[in-house]
C-alpha positions as CSV (number, residue, x, y, z in Angstrom):
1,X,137.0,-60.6,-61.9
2,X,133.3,-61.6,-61.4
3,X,130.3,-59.3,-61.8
4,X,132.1,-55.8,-62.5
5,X,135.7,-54.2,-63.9
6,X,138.7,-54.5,-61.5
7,X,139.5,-51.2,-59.5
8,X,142.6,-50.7,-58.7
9,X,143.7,-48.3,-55.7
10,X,145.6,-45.7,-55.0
11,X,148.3,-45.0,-52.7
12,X,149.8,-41.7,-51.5
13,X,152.8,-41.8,-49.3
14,X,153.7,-38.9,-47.1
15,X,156.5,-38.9,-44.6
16,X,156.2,-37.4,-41.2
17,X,158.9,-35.0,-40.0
18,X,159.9,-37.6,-37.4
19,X,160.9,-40.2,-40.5
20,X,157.7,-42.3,-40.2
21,X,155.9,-43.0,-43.3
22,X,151.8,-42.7,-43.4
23,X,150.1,-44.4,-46.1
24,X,146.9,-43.0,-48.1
25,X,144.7,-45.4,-49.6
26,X,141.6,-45.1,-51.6
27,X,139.6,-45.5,-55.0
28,X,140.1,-41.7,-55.7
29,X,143.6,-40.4,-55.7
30,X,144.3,-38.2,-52.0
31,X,145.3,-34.7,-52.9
32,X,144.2,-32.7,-50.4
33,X,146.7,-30.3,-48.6
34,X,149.1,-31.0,-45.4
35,X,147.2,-29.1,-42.5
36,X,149.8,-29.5,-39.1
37,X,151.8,-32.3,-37.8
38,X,151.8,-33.9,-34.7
39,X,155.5,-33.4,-32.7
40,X,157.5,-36.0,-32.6
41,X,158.7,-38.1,-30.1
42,X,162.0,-39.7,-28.8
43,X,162.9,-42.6,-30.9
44,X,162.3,-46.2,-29.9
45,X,164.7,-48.6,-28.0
46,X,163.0,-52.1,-28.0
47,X,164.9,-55.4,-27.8
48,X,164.2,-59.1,-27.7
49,X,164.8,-61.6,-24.6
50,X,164.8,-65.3,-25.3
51,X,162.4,-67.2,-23.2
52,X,164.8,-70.3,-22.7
53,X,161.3,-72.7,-21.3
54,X,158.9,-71.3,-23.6
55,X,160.9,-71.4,-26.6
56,X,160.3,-67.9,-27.7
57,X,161.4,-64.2,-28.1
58,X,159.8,-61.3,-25.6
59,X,160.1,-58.0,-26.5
60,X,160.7,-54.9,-23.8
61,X,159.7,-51.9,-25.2
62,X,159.3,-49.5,-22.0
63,X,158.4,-46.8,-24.1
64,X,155.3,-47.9,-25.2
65,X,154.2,-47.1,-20.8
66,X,153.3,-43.7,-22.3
67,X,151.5,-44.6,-25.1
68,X,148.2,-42.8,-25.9
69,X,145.0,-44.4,-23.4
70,X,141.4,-43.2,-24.2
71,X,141.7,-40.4,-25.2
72,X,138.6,-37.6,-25.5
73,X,137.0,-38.2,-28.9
74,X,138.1,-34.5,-30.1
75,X,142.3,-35.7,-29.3
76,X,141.4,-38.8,-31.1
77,X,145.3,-39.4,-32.7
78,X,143.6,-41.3,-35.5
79,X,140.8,-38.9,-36.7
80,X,141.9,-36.1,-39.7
81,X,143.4,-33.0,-38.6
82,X,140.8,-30.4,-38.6
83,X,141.9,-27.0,-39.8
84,X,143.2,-25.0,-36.3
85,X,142.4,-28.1,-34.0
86,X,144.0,-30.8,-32.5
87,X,147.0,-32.5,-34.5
88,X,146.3,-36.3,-35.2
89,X,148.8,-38.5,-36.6
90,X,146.6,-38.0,-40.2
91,X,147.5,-34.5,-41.0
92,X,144.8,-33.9,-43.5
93,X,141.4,-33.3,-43.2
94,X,140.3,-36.5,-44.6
95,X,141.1,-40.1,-46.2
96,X,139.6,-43.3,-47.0
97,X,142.3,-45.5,-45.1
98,X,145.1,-44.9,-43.6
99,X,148.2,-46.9,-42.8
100,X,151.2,-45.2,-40.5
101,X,153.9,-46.2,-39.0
102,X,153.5,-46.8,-34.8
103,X,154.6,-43.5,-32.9
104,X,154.8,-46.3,-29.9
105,X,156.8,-49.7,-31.6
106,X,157.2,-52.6,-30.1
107,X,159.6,-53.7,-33.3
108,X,161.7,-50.7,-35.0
109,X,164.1,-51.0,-38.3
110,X,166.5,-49.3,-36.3
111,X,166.2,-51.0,-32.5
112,X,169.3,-50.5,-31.0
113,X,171.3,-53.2,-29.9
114,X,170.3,-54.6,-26.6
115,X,171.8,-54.0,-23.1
116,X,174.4,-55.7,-22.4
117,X,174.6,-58.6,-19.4
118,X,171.0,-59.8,-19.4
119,X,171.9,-63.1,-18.5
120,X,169.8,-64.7,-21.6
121,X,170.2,-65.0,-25.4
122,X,169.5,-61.5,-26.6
123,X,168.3,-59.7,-30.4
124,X,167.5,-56.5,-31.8
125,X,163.6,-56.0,-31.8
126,X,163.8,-54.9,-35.6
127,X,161.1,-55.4,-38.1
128,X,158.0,-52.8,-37.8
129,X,155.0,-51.9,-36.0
130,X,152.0,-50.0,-38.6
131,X,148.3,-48.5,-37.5
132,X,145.6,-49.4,-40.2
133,X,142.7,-46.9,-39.5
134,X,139.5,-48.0,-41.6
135,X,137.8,-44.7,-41.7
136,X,138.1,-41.2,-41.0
137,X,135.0,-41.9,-39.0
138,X,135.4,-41.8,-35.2
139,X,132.4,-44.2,-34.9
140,X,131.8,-47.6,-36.6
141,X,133.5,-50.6,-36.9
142,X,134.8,-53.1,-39.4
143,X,130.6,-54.8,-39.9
144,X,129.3,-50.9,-40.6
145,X,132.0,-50.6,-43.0
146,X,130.8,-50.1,-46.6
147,X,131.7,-52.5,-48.9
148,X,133.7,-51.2,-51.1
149,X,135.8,-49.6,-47.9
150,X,136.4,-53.1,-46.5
151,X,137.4,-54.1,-50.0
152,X,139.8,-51.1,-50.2
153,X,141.0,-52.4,-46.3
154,X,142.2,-55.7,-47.7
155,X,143.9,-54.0,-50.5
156,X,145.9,-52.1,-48.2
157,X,146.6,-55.1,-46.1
158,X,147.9,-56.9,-49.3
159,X,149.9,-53.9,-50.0
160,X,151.7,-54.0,-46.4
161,X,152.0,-57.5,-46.7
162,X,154.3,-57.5,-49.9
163,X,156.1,-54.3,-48.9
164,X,156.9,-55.7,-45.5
165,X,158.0,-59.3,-46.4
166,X,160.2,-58.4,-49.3
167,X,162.5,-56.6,-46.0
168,X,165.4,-58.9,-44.7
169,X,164.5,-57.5,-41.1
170,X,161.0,-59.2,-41.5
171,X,160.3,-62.9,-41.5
172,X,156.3,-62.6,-40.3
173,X,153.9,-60.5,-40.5
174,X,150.5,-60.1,-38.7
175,X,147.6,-57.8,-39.5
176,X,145.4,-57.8,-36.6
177,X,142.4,-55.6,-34.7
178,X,141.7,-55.5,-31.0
179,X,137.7,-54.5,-30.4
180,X,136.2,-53.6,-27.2
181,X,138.2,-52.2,-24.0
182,X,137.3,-56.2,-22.7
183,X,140.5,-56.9,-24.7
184,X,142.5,-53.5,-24.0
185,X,141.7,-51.1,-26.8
186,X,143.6,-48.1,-25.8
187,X,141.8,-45.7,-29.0
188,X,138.1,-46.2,-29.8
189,X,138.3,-44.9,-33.6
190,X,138.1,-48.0,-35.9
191,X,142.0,-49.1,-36.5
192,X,143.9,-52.4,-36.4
193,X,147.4,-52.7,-36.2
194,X,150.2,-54.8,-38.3
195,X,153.5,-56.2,-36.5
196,X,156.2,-57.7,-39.0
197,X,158.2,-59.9,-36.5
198,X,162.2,-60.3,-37.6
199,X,161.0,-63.7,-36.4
200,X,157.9,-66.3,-36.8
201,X,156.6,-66.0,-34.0
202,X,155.3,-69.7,-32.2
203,X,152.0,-69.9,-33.6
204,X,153.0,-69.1,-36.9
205,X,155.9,-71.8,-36.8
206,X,153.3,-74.3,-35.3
207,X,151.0,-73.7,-38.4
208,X,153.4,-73.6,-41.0
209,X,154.9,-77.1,-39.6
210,X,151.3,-78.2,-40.2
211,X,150.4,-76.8,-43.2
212,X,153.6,-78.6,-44.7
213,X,152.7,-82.1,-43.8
214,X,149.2,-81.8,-45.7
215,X,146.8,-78.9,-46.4
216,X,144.8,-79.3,-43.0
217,X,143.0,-76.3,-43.3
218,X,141.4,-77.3,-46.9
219,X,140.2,-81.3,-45.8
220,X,138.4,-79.6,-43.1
221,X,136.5,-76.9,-45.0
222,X,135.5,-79.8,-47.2
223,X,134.8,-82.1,-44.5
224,X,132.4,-80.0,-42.3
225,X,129.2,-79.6,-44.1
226,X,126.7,-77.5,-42.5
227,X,127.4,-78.4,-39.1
228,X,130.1,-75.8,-38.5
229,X,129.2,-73.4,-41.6
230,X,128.5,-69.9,-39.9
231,X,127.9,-67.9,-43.4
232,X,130.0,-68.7,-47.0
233,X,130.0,-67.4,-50.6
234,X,131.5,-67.8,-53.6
235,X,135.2,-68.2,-52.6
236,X,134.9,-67.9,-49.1
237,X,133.9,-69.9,-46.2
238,X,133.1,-68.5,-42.1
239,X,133.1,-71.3,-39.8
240,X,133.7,-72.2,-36.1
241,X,136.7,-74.6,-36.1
242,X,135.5,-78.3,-34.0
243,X,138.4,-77.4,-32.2
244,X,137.3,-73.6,-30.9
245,X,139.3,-72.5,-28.1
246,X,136.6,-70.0,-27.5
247,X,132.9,-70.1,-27.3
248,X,131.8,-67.9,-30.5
249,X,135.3,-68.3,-32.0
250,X,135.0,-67.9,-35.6
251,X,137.7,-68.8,-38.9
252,X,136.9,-66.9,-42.6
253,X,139.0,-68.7,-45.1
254,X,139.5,-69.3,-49.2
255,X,138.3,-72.7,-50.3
256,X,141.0,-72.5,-52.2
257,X,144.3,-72.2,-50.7
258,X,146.3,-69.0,-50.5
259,X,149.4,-67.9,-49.0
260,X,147.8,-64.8,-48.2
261,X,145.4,-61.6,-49.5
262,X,148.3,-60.4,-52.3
263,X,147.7,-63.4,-54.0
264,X,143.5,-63.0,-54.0
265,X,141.8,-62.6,-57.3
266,X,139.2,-60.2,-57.4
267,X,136.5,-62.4,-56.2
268,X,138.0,-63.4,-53.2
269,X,139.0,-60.1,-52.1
270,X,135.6,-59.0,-52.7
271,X,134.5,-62.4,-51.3
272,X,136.5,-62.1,-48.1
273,X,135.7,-58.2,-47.6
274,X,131.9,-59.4,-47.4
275,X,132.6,-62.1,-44.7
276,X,134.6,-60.3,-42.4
277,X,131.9,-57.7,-42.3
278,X,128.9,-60.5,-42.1
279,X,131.0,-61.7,-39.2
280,X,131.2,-58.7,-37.2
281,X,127.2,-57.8,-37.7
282,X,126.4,-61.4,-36.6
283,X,128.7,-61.3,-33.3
284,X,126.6,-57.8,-32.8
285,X,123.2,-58.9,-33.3
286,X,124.1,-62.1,-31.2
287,X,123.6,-60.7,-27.9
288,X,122.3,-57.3,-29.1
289,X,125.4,-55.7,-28.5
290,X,128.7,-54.2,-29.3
291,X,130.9,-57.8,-29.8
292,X,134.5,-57.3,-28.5
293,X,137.0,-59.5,-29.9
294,X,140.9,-60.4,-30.9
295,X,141.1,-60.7,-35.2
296,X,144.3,-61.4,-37.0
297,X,144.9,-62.3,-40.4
298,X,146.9,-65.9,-40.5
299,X,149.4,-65.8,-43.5
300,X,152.3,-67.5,-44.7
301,X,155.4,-66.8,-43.3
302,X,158.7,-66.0,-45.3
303,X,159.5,-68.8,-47.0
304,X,156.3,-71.1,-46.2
305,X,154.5,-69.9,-49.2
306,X,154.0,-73.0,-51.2
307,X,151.8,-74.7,-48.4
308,X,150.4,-72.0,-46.0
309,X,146.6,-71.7,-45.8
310,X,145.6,-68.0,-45.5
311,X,142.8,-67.6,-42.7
312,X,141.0,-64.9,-40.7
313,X,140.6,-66.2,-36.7
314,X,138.3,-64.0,-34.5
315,X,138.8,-64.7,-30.8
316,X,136.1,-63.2,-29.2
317,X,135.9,-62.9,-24.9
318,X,132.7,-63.5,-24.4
319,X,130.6,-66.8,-23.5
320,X,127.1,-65.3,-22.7
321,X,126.1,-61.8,-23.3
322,X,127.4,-60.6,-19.4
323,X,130.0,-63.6,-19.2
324,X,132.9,-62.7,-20.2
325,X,136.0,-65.7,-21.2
326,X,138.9,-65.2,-19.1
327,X,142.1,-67.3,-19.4
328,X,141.8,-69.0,-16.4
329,X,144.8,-70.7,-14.2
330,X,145.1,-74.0,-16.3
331,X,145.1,-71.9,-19.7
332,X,147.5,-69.3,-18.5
333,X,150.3,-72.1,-17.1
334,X,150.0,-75.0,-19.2
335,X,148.1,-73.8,-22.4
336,X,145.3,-75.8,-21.8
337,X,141.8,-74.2,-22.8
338,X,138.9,-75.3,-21.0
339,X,135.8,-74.2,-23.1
340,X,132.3,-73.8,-21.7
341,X,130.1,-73.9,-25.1
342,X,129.8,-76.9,-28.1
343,X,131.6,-75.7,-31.7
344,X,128.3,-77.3,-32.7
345,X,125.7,-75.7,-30.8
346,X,127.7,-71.6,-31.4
347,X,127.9,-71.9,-35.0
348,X,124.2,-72.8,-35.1
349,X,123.5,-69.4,-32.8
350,X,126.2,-67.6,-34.8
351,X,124.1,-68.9,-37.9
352,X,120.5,-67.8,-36.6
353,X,122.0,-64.3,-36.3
354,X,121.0,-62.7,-39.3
C-alpha cells in the first residue's frame, strides 16, 4: 500500500424471497433495516445452442422479452426502496454498491435441461447472470463517481470474480457496463452487469491462446511510448490499442501483468479506479457530451491464470460527435472492421481532453 493504510470492505449478503442473493458493499458496515421486497417472478429456463459455422454457444433465454425497458425514474428497479414507495430490487433505503443476482438471466445455476430435438449439439445455460449498481444515485456515471466509490466498485468486482470462478458451473467470467441507449441500456441508474459463462466464450479463448504464446499485451505497453498513451500513473496505463477497431476505442491495463483485479495490490486498485474514471470524463468532455460506450473487464479464464493479461477495453459508438459507428455489412458477416479514424490521431484528441 502506497500513500495511506489499507481499507478493507464490507460485505452484507441478504437473500431475496425468490432465492436470489443481493450483495451490500461499502467501507462502513450496511445495517439498515429490510423495508419491502419486490415479487418474484417465474424462474428462468435458458439453454445453449451450438453454432456448428461459428464455432460457438448461443443462448435462448425468451424470458428475458419481458425484462424491465425505461422505466420512469421513480420505478427505477435499481434505486433504494423508499419507505411506502415503489419496491426496487434493493430493499433498503440506501447502500454504497450493490451486486444482485439478474431477475432476467440469460445463464441460471439451475437451467433446465434443453428441449429436446433441436437438431444441433445442445447444453444447459448454467453459470450466472449479477447487476452491479455503483450508487444509490439515479444520476451519474462511473467518471462522477467519487474515488473512493470506484475503488470500492473494483473491490466488489474482485469479490464476484473469486466467488464466481471457484463454481464448477463457471469457466469465464465477464464484468461489463453498457452506457448510452446508442448501445441498448434498458435502465438509466448507473449499473453494469457480470455474466459467468459455464464456457469461455470466443474472445476469451482467442486471448488466452495469445496470451500463452508470449505476454502480448506487456511488449506493447512497453513498446508505445507517447504515441498511443491516453493518460497513465503509477501502475496503470490508458491507451488506444494501434489496432482499434473503433474510432475512440480505449484499453486501461497493469504494467505489470495480472490475471485479474483479485490479485491487485493496493496501488493498482487505487491506480485502476482513477483511470477508469479519467477515461469516462475525457470521452465526456470530447464532444461535450454524455459518451455512450460497451466496457468489460478482460480477465483470465479458469485455468489460464499463469499467462492472462488483465485489461479494461471501452468500445465506444461513436466517430464524431453526431456520427455514430455502426457495424456495417462487411463487419457484421465476415468480422472485418472498417475504421474511419487513425489510433494515432484519437489518442492524441482523447489526450487533449482534460
Amino acid at each position: 500500500m502506497t500513500g495511506s493504510e489499507s481499507r478493507i470492505p464490507t460485505k452484507r449478503t441478504h437473500v431475496k424471497p425468490d432465492g436470489r442473493r443481493l450483495h451490500l458493499y461499502g467501507w462502513a458496515e450496511h445495517r439498515l433495516p429490510l423495508i419491502a421486497e419486490i415479487d418474484p417472478v417465474p424462474g428462468p429456463t435458458p439453454h445453449l445452442r451450438w453454432h456448428p459455422f461459428r464455432r460457438e454457444w448461443v443462448a435462448y433465454a425468451a424470458h428475458r422479452q419481458d425484462r424491465t425497458f425505461l422505466p420512469l425514474a421513480e420505478y427505477c428497479p435499481l434505486c433504494p426502496t423508499r419507505p411506502g414507495g415503489f419496491a426496487s430490487e434493493i430493499p433498503f433505503e440506501n447502500f454504497e454498491v450493490a451486486v444482485f443476482e439478474n431477475r432476467f438471466p440469460a445463464f441460471h445455476p439451475d437451467a433446465p435441461e434443453p428441449p429436446p430435438g433441436l437438431l444441433v449439439p445442445t447444453a444447459r445455460a448454467a453459470g450466472q447472470c449479477e447487476v452491479v449498481v455503483y450508487s444509490a444515485a439515479h444520476e451519474g456515471n462511473l467518471g462522477l463517481l467519487t474515488p473512493e466509490r470506484r475503488e470500492l466498485l473494483v473491490h466488489a468486482w474482485a469479490d464476484r470474480y473469486r466467488e464466481l470462478l471457484a463454481r464448477d458451473d463457471v469457466q469465464c467470467v465477464l464484468p461489463f457496463e453498457n452506457r448510452g441507449e446508442a448501445v441498448g441500456v434498458t435502465l438509466h441508474h448507473p449499473h453494469g452487469q457480470i455474466y459467468a459463462f459455464p464456457f469461455v466464450p470466443p474472445v476469451q479463448r482467442d486471448a488466452a491462446a495469445t496470451f500463452r504464446e508470449g505476454p502480448e499485451l506487456a511488449r506493447l505497453i512497453d513498446r508505445m511510448g507517447d504515441r498511443y498513451v491516453v493518460a497513465e500513473n503509477g501502475t496503470m496505463t490508458a491507451f488506444v490499442p494501434p489496432f482499434a477497431r473503433f474510432p475512440y476505442e480505449v484499453w486501461v491495463a497493469p504494467r505489470r501483468p495480472q490475471p485479474g483485479p483479485w490479485t491487485f495490490e493496493d496501488d493498482e486498485t487505487k491506480d485502476f479506479a482513477a483511470l477508469m474514471g479519467d477515461v469516462v470524463r475525457r470521452y465526456d468532455r470530447l464532444f461535450g457530451r454524455p459518451f455512450p460506450y460497451i466496457l468489460s473487464l478482460q480477465a483470465a479464464p479458469k485455468g489460464e491464470e499463469a499467462t492472462f493479461h488483465f485489461h479494461a477495453q471501452f468500445y465506444p459508438p461513436l466517430r464524431t460527435a453526431e456520427k455514430m459507428k455502426y457495424l456495417a455489412g462487411v463487419e457484421q458477416a465476415a468480422g472485418t472492421f472498417l475504421v474511419d479514424a487513425l489510433p494515432e490521431d484519437t489518442a492524441a484528441q482523447l489526450r487533449e481532453a482534460t
